[in-house]
N, C-alpha and C positions, 0 to 999 in steps of 0.2 A: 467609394470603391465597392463592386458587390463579392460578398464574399460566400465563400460554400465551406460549413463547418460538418466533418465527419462525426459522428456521434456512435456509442452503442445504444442501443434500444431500451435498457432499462432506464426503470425513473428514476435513479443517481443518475446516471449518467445523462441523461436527458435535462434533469435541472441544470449539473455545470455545463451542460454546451447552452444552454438557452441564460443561463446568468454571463457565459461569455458573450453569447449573440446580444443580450441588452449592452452589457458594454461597450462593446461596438456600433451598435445602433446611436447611443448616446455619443458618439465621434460619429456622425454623418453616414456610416457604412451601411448597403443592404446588405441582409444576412440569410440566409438559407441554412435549411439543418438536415443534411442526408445523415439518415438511419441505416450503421450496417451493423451486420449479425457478425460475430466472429465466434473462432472455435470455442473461448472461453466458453462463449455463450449457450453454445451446440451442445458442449461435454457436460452435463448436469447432476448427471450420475456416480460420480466419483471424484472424492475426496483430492481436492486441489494439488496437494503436496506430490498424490500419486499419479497426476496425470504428466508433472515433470518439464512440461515446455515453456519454455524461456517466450515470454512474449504472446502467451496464446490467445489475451485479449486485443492483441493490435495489430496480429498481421494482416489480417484484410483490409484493416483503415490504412494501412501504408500500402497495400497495393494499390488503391483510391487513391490516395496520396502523388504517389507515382505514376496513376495515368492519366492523372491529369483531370477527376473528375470532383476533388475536392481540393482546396487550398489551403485548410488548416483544422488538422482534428484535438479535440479537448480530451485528454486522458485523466485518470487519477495517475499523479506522478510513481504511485508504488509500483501500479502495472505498466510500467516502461523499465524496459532493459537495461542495463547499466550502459551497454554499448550499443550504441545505435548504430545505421548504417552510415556511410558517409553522403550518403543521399538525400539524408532529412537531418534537422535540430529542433534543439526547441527554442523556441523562437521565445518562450516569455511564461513564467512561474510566476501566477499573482500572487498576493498573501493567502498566507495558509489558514484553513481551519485551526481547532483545537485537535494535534496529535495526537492525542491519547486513545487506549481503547476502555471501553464502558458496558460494566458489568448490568445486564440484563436479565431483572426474574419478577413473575407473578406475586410469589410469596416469599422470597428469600433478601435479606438486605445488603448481604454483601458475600464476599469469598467465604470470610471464615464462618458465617451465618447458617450456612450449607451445611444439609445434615451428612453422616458419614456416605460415601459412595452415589451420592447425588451424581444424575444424568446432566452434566452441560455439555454443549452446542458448539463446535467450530470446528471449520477446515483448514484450518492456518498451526501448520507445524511451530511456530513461531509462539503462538501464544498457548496450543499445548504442553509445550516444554515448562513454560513459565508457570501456569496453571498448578504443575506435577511435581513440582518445586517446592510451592506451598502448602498444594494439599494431592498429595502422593496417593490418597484414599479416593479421590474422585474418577468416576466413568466417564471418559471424553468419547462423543459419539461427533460423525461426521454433519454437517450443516451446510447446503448449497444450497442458492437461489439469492433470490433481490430480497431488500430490508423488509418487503410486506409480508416475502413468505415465512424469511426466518421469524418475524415477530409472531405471524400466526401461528406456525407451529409453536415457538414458547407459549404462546396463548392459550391454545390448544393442551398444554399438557406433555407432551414430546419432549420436554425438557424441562428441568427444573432451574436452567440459568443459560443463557447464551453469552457469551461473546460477543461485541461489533463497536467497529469505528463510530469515535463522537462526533465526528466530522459527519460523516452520513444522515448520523439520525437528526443532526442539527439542522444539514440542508436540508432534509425531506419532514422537518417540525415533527419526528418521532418520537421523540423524549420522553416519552410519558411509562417508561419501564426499564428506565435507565436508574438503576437502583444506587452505584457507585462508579465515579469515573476513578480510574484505577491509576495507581503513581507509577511513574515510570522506572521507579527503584522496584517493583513488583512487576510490570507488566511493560515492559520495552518497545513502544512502538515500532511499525515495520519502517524502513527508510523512505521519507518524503511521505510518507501518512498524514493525509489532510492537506494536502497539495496538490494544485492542478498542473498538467504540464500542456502546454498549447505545442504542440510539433508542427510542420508546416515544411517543405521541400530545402534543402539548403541553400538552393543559388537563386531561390524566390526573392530578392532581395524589396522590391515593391512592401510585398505581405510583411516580411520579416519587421520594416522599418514602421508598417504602420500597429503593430501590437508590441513593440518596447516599451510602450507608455502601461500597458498594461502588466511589465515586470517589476515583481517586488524586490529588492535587493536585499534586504534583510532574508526572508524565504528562500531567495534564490541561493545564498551564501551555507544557510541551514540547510538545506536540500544537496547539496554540491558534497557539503561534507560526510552527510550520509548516503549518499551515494556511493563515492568515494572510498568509503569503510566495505561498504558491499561489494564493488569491485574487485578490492583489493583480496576479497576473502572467495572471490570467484562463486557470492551466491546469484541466484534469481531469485523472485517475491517468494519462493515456498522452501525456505530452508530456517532453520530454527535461529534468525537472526534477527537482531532488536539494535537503532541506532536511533539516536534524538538531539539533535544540536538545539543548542539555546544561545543567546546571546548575552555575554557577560563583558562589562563596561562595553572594551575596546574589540571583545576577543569573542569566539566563541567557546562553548564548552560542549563536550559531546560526549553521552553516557551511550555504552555501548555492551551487548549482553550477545554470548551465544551459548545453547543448552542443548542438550541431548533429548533426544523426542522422548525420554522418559522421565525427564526434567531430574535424572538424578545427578547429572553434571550440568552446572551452572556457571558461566566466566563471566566477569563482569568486569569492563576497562572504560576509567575517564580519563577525560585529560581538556587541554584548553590551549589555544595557538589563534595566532589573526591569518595562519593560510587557512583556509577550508578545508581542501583537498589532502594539503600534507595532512593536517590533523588527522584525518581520516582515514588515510593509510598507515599510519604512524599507531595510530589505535589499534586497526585492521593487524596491524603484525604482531603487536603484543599479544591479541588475544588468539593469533594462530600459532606463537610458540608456548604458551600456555595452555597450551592442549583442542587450541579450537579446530586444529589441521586435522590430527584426528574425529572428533565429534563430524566436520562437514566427509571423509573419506568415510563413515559407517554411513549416514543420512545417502550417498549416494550409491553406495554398496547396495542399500535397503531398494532404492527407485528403479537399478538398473534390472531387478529381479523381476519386474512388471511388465506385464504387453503392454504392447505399444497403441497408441491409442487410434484409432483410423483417423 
């Protein structure tokens, strides 16, 4: 079957569609890799959290999607929406990376290593929170672009420590200033963090049936559940929320954190269940009558005060 897989332009992204297009090539399929730009990509200028759109890496790969001129786009599972339209699915979550994120510096070996008010690096409310938690004394400055640029600016001096997914720097063999990968008792990954989601039209049922082989059920099960939490708590990828399921015996288990972008409030709920989803709503609610209802109505009190982005 020949197949046209939507990609974004950067080299992440570029590796997972071309590590899906081996795959598929390895099952008989011709594979094609159309490159599109989306707004994510466009908006470079400003600090993720504040540009606010639900989805703003994948709407043009779903218009593509929808007219028909690709058959199946490879995302990072985080930048997909909790709710999709009912137009498309995802057709197939292979095994996942290593979730966590990974502490990145020149000179510095880890968080607490950091001298007082050290300059670190990230545009993810999510791990600022957490960050601000531990060391409340630290300057968090804004950090866009692909893994070569944040590393070169850490390189460079611009920072004295960044933030980034282990997943990333592992597919793109960047490891080499990855100083500490960080616990997830400390630093809560985003939900489906290291995780591909392959989307693809819904009533494609051809395409659907030939990339199941390529779904992990384990991943898939861990992904569902934190997703699941994030729905339930009505975020998208840029709000100060952290979910990680793990597989325990029979069951999963799922540590779950959401903090105040000045990380002076911190909620932290586990728990462990063989549904996924309930788990994950069941979590999701504990940690919004705990106060995380309010923490997300400031978080968007704060966003709605912004222009809107063109």
């Amino acid at each position: 079957m020949r197949l046209r897989i939507g990609s974004r332009g950067s080299q992440l992204a570029l590796w997972q569609a071309n590590h899906i297009a081996e795959l598929l090539r390895q099952r008989g399929h011709e594979i094609e890799i159309e490159i599109i730009h989306t707004t994510g990509d466009k908006v470079t200028d400003v600090a993720l959290a504040k540009v606010g759109s639900k989805g703003m890496f994948i709407k043009e790969i779903e218009e593509a999607l929808a007219e028909n001129r690709i058959d199946l786009a490879v995302h990072s599972l985080k930048d997909l929406p909790t709710e999709l339209s009912d137009q498309f699915t995802i057709a197939a979550v292979p095994a996942r990376e290593d979730p966590r994120d990974a502490f990145c510096s020149v000179r510095f070996s880890s968080i607490e290593d950091l001298p007082q008010a050290a300059r670190i690096g990230t545009s993810s409310l999510r791990r600022e929170a957490q960050l601000k938690a531990v060391r409340p004394d630290l300057t968090v400055h804004p950090l866009r672009g692909n893994v070569d640029t944040r590393l070169r600016k850490l390189e460079s001096g611009e920072y004295d420590a960044i933030i980034l997914a282990l997943a990333g720097l592992r597919r793109l063999e960047r490891t080499e200033l990855v100083r500490q990968v960080l616990p997830v008792e400390v630093m809560c990954p985003a939900a489906g963090q290291g995780a591909l989601a392959i989307e693809t039209r819904a009533g494609d049922r051809d395409v659907i049936s030939e990339l199941a082989l390529l779904n992990d059920s384990t991943t898939r099960a861990e992904t569902n559940c934190e997703r699941a939490l994030l729905r339930k708590m009505g975020g998208g990828c840029q709000v100060p929320i952290g979910a990680n399921a793990t597989p325990q015996d029979s069951e999963l288990r799922l540590e779950a954190v959401i903090a105040s972008p000045d990380g002076k409030s911190v909620l932290r709920e586990s728990g462990s269940g063989s549904n996924a989803v309930r788990l994950g709503e069941l979590t999701a609610e504990k940690l919004l009558q705990r106060g995380g209802a309010a923490i997300l109505e400031a978080v968007y009190a704060q966003s709605t005060e912004l222009p809107q982005q063109p």
